[in-house]
KOLGU-4560 file (N, C-alpha, C; in nm, 3 decimals, padded with zeros to 5 digits):
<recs>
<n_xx: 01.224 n_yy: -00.918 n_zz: -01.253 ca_xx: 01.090 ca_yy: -00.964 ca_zz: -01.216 c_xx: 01.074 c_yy: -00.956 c_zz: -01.065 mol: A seq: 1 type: UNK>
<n_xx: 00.983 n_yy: -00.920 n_zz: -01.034 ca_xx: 00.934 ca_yy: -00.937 ca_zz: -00.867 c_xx: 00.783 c_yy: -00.925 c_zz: -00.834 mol: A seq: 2 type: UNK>
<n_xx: 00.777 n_yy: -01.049 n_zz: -00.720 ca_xx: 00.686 ca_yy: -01.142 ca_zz: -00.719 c_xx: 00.623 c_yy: -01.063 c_zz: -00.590 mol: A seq: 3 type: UNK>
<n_xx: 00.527 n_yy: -01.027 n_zz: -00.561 ca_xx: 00.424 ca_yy: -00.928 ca_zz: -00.447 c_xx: 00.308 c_yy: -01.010 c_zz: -00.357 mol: A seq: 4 type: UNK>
<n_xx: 00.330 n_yy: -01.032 n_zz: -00.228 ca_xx: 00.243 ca_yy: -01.151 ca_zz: -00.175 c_xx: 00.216 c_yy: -01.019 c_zz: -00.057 mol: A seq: 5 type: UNK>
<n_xx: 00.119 n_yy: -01.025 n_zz: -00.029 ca_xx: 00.030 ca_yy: -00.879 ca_zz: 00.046 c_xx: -00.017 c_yy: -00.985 c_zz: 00.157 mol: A seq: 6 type: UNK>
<n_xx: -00.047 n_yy: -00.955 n_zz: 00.293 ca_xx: -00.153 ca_yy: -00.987 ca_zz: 00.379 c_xx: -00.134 c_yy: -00.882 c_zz: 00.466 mol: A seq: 7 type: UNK>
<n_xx: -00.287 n_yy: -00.898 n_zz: 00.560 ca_xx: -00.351 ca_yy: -00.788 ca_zz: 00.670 c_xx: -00.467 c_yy: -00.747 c_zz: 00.641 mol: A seq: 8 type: UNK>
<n_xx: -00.520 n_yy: -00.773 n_zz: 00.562 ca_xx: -00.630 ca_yy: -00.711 ca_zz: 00.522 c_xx: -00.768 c_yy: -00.840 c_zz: 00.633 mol: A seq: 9 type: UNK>
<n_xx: -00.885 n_yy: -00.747 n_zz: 00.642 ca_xx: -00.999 ca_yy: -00.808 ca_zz: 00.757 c_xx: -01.087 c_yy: -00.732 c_zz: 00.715 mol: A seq: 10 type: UNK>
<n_xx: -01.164 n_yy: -00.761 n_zz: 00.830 ca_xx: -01.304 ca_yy: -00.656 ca_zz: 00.860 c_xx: -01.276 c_yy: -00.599 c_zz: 01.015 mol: A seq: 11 type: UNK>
<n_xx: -01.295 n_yy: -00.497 n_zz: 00.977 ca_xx: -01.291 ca_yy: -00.384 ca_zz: 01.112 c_xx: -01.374 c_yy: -00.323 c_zz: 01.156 mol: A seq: 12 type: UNK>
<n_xx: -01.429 n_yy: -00.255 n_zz: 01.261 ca_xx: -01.506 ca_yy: -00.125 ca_zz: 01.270 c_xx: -01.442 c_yy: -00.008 c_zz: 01.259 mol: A seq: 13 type: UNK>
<n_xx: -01.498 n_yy: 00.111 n_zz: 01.216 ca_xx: -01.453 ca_yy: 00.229 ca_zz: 01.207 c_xx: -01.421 c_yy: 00.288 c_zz: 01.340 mol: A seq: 14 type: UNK>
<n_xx: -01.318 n_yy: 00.318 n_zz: 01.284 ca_xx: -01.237 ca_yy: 00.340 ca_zz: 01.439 c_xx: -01.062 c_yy: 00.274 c_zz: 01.450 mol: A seq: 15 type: UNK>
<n_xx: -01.110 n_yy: 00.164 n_zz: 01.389 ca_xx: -01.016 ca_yy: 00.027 ca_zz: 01.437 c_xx: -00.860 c_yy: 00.067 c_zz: 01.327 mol: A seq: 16 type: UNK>
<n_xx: -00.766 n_yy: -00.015 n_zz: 01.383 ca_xx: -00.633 ca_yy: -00.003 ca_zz: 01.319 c_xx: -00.632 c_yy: -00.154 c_zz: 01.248 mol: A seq: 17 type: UNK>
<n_xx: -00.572 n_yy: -00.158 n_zz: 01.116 ca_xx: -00.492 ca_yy: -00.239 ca_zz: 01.034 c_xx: -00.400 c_yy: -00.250 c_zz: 01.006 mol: A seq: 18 type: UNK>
<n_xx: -00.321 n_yy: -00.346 n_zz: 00.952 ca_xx: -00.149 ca_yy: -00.313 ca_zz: 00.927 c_xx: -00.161 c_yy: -00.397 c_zz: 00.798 mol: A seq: 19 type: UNK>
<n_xx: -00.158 n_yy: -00.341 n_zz: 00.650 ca_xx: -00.104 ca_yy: -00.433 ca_zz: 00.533 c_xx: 00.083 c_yy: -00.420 c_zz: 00.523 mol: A seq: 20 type: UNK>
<n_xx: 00.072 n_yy: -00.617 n_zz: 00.508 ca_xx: 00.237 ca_yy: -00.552 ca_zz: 00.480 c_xx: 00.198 c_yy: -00.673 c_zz: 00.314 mol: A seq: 21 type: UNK>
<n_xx: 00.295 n_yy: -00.646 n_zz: 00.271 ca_xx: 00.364 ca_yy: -00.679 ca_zz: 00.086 c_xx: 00.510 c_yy: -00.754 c_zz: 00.145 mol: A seq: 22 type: UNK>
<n_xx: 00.548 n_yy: -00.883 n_zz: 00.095 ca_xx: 00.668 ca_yy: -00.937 ca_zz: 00.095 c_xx: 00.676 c_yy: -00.933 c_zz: -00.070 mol: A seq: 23 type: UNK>
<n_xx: 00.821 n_yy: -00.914 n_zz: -00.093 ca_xx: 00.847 ca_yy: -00.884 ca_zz: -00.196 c_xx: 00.961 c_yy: -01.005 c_zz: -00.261 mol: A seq: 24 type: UNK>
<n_xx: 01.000 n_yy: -01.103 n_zz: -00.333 ca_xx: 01.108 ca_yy: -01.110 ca_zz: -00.384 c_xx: 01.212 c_yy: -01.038 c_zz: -00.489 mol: A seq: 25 type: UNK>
<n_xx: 01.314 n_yy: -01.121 n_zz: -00.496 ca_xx: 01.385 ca_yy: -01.044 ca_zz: -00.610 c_xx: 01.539 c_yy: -00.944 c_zz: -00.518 mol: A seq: 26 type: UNK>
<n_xx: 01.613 n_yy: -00.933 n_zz: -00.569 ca_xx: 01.748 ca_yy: -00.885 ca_zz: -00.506 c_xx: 01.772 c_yy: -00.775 c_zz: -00.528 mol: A seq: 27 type: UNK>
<n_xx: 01.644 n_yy: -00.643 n_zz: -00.574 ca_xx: 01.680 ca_yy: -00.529 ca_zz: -00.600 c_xx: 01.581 c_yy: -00.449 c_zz: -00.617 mol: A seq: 28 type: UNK>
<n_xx: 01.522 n_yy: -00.535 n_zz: -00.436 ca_xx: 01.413 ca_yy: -00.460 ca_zz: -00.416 c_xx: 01.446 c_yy: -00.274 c_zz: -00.355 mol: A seq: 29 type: UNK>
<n_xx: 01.562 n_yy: -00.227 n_zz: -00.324 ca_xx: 01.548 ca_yy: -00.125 ca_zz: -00.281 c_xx: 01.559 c_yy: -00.053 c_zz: -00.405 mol: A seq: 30 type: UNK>
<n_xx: 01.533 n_yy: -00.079 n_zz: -00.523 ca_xx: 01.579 ca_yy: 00.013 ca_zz: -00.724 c_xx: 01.388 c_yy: 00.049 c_zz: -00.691 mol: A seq: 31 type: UNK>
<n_xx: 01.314 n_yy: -00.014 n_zz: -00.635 ca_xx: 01.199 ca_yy: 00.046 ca_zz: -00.683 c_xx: 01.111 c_yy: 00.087 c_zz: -00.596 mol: A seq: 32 type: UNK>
<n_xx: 00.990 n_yy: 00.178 n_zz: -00.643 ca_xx: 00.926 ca_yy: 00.238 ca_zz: -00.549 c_xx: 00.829 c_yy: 00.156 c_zz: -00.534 mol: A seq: 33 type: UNK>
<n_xx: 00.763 n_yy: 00.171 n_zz: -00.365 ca_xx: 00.656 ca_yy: 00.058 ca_zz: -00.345 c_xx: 00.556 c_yy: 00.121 c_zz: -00.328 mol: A seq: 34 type: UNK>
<n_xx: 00.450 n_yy: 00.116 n_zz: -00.347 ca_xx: 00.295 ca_yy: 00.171 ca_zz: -00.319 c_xx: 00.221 c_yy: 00.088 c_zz: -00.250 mol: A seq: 35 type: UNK>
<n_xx: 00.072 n_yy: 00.147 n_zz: -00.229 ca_xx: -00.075 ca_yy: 00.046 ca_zz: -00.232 c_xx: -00.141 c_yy: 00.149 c_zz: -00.298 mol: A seq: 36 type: UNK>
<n_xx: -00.247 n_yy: 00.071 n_zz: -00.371 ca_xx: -00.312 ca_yy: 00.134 ca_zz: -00.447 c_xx: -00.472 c_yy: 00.061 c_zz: -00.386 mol: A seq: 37 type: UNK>
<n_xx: -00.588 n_yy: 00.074 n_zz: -00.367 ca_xx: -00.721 ca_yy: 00.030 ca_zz: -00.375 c_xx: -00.781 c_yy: 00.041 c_zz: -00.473 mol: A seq: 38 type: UNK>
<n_xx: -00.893 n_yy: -00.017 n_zz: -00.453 ca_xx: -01.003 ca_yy: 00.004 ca_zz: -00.581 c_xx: -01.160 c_yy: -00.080 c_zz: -00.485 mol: A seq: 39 type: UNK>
<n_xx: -01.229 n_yy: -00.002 n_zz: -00.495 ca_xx: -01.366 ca_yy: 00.003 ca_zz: -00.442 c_xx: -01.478 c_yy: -00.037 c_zz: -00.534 mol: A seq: 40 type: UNK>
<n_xx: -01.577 n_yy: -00.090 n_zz: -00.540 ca_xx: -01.651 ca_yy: -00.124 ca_zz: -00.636 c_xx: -01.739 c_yy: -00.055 c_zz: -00.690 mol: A seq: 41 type: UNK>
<n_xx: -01.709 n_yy: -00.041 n_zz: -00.842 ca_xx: -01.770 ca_yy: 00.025 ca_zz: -00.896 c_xx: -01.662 c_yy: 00.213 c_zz: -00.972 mol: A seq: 42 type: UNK>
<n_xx: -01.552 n_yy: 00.127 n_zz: -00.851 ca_xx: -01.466 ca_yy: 00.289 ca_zz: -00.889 c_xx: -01.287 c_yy: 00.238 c_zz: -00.943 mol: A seq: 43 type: UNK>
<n_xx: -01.247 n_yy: 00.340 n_zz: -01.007 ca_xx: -01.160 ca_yy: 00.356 ca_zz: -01.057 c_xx: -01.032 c_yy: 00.301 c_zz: -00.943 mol: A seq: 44 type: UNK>
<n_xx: -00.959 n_yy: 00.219 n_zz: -00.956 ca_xx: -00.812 ca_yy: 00.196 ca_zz: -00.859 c_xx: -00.752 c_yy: 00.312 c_zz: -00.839 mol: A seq: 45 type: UNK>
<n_xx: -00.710 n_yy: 00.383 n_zz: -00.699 ca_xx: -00.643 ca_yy: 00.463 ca_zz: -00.682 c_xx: -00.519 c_yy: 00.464 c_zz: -00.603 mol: A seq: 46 type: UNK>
<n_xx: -00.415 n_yy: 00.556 n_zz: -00.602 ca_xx: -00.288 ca_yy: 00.536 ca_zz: -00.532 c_xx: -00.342 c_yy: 00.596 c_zz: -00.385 mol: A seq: 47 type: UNK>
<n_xx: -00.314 n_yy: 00.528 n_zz: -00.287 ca_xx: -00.314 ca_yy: 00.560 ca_zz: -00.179 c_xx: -00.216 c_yy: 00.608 c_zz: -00.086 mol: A seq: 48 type: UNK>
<n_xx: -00.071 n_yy: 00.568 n_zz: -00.125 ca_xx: -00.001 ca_yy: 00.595 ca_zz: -00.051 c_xx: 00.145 c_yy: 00.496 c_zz: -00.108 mol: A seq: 49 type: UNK>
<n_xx: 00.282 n_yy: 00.590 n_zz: -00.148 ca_xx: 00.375 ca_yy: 00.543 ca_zz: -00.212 c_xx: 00.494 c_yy: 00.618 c_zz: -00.107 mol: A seq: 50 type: UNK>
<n_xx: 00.606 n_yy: 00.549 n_zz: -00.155 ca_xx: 00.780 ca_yy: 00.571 ca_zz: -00.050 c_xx: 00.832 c_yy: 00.486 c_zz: -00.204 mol: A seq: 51 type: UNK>
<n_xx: 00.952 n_yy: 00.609 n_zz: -00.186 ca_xx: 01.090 ca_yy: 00.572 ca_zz: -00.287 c_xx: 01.154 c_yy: 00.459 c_zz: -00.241 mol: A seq: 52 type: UNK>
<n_xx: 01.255 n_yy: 00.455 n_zz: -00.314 ca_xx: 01.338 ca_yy: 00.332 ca_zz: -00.332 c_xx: 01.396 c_yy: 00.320 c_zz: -00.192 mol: A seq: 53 type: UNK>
<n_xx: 01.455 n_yy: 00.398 n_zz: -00.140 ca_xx: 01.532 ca_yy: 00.436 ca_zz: 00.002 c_xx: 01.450 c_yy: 00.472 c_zz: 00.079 mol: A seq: 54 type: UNK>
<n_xx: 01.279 n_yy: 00.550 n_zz: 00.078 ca_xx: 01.247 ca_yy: 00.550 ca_zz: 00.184 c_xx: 01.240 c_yy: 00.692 c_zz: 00.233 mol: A seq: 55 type: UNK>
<n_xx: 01.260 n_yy: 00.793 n_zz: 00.157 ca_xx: 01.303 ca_yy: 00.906 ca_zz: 00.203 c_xx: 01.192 c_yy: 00.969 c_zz: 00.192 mol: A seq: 56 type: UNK>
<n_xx: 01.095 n_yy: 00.957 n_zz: 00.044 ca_xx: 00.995 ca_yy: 01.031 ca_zz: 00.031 c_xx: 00.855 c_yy: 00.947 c_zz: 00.029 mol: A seq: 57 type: UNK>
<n_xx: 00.761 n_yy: 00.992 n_zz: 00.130 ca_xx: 00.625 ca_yy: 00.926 ca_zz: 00.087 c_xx: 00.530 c_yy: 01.048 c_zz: 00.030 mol: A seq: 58 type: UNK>
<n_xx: 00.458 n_yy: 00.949 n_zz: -00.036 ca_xx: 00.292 ca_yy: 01.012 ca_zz: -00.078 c_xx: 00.227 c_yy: 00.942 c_zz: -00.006 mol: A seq: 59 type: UNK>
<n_xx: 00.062 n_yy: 01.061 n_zz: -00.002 ca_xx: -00.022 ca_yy: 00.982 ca_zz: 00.023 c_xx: -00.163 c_yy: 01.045 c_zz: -00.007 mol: A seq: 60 type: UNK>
<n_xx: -00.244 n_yy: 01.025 n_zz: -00.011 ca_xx: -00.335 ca_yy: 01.051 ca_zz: -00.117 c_xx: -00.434 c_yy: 01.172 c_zz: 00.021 mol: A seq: 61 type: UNK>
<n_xx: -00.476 n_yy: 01.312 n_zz: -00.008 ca_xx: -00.538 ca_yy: 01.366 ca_zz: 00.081 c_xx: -00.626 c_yy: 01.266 c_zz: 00.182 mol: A seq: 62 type: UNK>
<n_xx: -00.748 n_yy: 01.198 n_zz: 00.121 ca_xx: -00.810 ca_yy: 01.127 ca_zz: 00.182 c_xx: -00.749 c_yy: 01.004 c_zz: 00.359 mol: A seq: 63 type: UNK>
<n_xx: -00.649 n_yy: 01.012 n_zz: 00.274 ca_xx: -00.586 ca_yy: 00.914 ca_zz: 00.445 c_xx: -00.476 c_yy: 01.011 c_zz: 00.495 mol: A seq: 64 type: UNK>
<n_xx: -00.446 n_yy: 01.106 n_zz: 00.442 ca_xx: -00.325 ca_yy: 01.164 ca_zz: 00.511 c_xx: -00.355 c_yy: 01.204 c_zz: 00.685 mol: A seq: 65 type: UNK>
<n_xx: -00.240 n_yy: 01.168 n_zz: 00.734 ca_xx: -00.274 ca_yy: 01.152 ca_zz: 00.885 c_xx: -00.329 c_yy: 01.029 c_zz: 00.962 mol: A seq: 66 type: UNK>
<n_xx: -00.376 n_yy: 00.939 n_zz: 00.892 ca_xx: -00.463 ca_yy: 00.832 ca_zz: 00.964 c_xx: -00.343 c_yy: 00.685 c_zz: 00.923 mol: A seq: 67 type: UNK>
<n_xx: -00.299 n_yy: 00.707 n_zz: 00.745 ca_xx: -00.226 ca_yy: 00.594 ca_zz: 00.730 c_xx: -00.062 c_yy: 00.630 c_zz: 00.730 mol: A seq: 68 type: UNK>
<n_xx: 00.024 n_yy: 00.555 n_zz: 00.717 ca_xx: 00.177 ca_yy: 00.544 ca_zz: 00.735 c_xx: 00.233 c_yy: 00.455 c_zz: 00.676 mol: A seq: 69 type: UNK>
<n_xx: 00.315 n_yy: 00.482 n_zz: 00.561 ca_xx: 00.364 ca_yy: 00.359 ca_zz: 00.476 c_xx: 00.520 c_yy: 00.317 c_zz: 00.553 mol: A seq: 70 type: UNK>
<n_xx: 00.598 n_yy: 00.224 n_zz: 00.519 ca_xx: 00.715 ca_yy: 00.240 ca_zz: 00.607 c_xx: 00.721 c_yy: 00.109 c_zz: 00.505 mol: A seq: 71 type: UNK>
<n_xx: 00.949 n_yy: 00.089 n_zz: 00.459 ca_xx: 00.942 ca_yy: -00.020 ca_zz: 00.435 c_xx: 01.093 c_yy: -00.052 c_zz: 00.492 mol: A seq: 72 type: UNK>
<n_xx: 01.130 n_yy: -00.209 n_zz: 00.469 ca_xx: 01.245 ca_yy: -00.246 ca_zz: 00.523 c_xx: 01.308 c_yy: -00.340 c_zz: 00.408 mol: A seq: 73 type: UNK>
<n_xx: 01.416 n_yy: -00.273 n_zz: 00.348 ca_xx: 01.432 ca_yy: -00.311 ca_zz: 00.238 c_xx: 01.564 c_yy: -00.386 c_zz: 00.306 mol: A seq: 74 type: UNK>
<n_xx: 01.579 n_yy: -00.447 n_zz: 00.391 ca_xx: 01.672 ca_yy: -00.558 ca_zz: 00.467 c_xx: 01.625 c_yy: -00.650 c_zz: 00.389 mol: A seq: 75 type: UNK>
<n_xx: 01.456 n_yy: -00.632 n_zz: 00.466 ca_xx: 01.368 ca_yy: -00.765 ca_zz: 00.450 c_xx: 01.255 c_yy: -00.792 c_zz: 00.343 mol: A seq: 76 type: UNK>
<n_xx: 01.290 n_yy: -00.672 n_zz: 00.244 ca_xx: 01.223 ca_yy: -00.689 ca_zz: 00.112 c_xx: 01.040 c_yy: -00.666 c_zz: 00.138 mol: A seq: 77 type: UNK>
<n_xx: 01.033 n_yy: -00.577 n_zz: 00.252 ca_xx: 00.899 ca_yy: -00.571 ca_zz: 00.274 c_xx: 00.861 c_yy: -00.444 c_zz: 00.244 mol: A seq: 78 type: UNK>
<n_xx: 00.710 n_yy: -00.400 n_zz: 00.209 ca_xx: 00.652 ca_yy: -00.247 ca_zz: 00.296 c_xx: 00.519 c_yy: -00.268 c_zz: 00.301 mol: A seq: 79 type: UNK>
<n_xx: 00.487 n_yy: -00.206 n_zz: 00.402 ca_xx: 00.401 ca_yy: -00.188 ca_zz: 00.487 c_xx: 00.311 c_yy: -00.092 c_zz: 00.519 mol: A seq: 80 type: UNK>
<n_xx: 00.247 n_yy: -00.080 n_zz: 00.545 ca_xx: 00.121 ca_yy: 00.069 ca_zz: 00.589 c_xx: 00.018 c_yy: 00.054 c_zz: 00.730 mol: A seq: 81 type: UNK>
<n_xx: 00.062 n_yy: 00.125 n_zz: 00.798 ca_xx: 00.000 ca_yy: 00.114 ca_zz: 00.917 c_xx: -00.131 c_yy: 00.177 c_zz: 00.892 mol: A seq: 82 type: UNK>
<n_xx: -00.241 n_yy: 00.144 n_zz: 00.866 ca_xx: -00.402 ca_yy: 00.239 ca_zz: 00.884 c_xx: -00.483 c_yy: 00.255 c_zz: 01.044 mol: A seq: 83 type: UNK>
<n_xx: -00.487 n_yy: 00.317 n_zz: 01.065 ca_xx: -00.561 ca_yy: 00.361 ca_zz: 01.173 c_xx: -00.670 c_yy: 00.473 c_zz: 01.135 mol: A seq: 84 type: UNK>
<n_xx: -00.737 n_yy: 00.463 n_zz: 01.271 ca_xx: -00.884 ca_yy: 00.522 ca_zz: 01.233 c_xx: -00.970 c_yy: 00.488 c_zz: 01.133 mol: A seq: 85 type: UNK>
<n_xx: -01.011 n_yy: 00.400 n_zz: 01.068 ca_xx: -01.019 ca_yy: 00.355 ca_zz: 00.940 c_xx: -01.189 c_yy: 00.414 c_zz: 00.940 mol: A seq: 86 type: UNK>
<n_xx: -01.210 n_yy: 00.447 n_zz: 00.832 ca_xx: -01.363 ca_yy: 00.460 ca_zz: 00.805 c_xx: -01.394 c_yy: 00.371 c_zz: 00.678 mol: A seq: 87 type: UNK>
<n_xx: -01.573 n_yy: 00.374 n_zz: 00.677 ca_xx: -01.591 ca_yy: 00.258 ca_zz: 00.566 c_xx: -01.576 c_yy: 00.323 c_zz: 00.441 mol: A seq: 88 type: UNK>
<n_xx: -01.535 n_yy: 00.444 n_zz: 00.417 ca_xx: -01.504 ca_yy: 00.460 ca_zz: 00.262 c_xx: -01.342 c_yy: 00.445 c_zz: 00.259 mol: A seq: 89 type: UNK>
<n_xx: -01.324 n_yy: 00.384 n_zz: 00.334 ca_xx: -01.158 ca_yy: 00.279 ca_zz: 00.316 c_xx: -01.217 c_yy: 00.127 c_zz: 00.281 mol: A seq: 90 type: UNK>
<n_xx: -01.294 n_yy: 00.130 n_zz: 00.272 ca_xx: -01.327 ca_yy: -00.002 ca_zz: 00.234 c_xx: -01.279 c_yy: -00.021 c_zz: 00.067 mol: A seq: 91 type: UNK>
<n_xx: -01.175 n_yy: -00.154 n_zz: 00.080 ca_xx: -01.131 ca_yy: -00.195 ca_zz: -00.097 c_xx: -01.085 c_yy: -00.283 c_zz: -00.097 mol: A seq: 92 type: UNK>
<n_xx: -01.031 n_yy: -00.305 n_zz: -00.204 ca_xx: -00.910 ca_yy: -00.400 ca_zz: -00.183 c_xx: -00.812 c_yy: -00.335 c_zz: -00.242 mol: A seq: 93 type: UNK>
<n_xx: -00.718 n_yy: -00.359 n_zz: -00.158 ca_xx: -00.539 ca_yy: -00.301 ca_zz: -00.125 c_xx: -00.445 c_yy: -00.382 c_zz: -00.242 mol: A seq: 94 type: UNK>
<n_xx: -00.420 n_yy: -00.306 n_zz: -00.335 ca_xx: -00.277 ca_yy: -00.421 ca_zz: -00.394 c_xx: -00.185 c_yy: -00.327 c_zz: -00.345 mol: A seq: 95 type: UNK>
<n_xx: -00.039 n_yy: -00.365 n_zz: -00.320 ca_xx: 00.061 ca_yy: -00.376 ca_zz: -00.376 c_xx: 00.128 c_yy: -00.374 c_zz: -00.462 mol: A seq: 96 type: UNK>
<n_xx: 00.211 n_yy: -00.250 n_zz: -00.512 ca_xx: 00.271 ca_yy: -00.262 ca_zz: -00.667 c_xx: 00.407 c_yy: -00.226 c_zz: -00.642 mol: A seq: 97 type: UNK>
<n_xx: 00.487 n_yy: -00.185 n_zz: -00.713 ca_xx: 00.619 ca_yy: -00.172 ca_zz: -00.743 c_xx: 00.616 c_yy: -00.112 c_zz: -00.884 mol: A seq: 98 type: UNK>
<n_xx: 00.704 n_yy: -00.059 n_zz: -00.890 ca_xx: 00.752 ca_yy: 00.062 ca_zz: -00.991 c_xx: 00.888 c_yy: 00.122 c_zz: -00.979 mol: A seq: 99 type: UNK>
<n_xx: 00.902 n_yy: 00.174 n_zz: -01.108 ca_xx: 01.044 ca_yy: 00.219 ca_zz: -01.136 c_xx: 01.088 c_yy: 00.345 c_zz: -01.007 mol: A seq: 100 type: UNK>
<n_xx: 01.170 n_yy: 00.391 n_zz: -00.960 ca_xx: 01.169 ca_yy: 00.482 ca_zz: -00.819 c_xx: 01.180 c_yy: 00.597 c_zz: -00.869 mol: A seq: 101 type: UNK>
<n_xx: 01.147 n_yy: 00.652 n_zz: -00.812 ca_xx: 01.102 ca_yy: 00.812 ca_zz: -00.818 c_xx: 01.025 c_yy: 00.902 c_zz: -00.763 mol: A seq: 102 type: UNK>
<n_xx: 01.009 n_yy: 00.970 n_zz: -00.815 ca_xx: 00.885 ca_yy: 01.060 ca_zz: -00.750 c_xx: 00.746 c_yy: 00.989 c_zz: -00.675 mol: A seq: 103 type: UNK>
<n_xx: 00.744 n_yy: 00.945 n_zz: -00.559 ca_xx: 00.647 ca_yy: 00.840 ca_zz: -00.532 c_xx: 00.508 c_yy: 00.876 c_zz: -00.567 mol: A seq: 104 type: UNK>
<n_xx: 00.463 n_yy: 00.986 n_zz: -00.570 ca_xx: 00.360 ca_yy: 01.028 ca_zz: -00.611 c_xx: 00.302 c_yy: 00.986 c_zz: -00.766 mol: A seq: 105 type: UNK>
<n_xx: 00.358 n_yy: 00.957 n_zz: -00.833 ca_xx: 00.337 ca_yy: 00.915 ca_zz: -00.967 c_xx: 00.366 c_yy: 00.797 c_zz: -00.987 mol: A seq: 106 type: UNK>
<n_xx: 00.354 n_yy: 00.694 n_zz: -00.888 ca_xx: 00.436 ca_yy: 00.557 ca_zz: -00.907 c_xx: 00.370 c_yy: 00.479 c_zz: -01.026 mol: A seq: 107 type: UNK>
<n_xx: 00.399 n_yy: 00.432 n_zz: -01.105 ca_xx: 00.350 ca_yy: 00.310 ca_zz: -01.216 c_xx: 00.392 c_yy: 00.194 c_zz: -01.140 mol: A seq: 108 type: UNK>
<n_xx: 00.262 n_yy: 00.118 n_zz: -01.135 ca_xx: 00.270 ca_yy: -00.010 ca_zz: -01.121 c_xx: 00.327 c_yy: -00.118 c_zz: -01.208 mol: A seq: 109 type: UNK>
<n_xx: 00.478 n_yy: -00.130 n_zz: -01.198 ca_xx: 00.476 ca_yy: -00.213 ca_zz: -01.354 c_xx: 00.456 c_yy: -00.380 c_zz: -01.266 mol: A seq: 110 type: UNK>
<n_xx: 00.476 n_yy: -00.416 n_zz: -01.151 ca_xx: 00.449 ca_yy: -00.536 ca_zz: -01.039 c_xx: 00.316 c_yy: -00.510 c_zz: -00.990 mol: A seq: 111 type: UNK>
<n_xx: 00.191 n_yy: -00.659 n_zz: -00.960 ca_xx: 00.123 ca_yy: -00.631 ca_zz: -00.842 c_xx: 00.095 c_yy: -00.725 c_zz: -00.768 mol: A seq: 112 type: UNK>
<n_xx: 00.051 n_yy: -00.664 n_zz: -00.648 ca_xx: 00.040 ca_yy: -00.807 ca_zz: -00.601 c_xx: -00.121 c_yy: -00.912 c_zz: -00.640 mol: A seq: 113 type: UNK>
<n_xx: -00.206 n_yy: -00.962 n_zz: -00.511 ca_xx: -00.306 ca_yy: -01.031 ca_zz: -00.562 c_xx: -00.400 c_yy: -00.938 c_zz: -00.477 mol: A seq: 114 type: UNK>
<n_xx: -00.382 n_yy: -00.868 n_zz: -00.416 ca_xx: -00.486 ca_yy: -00.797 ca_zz: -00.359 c_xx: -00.506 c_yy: -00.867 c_zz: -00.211 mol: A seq: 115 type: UNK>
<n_xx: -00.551 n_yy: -00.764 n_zz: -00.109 ca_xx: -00.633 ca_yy: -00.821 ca_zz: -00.001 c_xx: -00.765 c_yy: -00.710 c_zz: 00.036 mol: A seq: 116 type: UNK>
<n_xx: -00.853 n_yy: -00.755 n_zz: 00.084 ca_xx: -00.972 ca_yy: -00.685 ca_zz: 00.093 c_xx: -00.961 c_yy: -00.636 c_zz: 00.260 mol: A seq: 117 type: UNK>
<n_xx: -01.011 n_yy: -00.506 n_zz: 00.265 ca_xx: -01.018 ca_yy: -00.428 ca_zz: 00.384 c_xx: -01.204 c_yy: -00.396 c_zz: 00.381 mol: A seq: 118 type: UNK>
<n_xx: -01.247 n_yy: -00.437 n_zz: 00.515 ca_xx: -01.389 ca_yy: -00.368 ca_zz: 00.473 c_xx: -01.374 c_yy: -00.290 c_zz: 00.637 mol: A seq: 119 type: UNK>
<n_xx: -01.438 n_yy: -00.163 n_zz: 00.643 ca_xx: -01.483 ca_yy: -00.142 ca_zz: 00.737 c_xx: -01.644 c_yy: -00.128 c_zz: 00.773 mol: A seq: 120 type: UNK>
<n_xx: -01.671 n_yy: -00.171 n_zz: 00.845 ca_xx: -01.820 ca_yy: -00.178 ca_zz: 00.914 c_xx: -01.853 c_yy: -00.034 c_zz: 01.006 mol: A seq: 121 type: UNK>
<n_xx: -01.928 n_yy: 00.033 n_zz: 00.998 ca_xx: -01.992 ca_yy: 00.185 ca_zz: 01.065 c_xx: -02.051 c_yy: 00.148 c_zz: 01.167 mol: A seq: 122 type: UNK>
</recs>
């Protein structure tokens, strides 16, 4: 079992940088892959951006590639995503999931967290 507590999420202007990080419990947090996934209203939840168990491989979804950066520290049972440049169709709310490790690009959420909301303002 592992328990997903997310903060960073605000209101920004476009332009502006965010940092979501995910604390994670559980003693085997580096067995799984970590993501964020959003979901916007009215639209389908999507993967935004996933890293394997170790860290070696990220995804990230065309739309942010270049602007966001996932990174985690499995010392400290965290990961994280640096967003910069943010525009308002980044506007969502961000969970946090966890999944079996692998191919990060295909991550299943079988963990999530509670969500935090990102809005950007134009």
């Amino acid at each position: 079992q592992v328990q997903l507590v997310e903060s960073g999420g605000g209101l920004v202007q476009a332009g502006d940088s965010l940092r979501l990080s995910c604390a994670a419990s559980g003693r085997t947090f580096s067995s799984y892959a970590m993501g964020w996934f959003r979901q916007a209203p009215g639209k389908e939840r999507e993967l935004v951006c996933a890293i394997s168990g170790r860290g070696t491989i990220a995804y990230y979804v065309l739309s942010v590639k270049g602007r966001f950066t996932i990174s985690r520290d499995n010392a400290k049972n965290t990961v994280s995503v640096q967003m910069n440049n943010l525009k308002p169709e980044d506007t969502a709310v961000y969970f946090c999931a966890a999944g079996p490790d692998g191919d990060p690009g295909f991550l299943r959420g079988d963990y999530w967290g509670q969500g935090t909301q990102v809005t950007v303002s134009s």
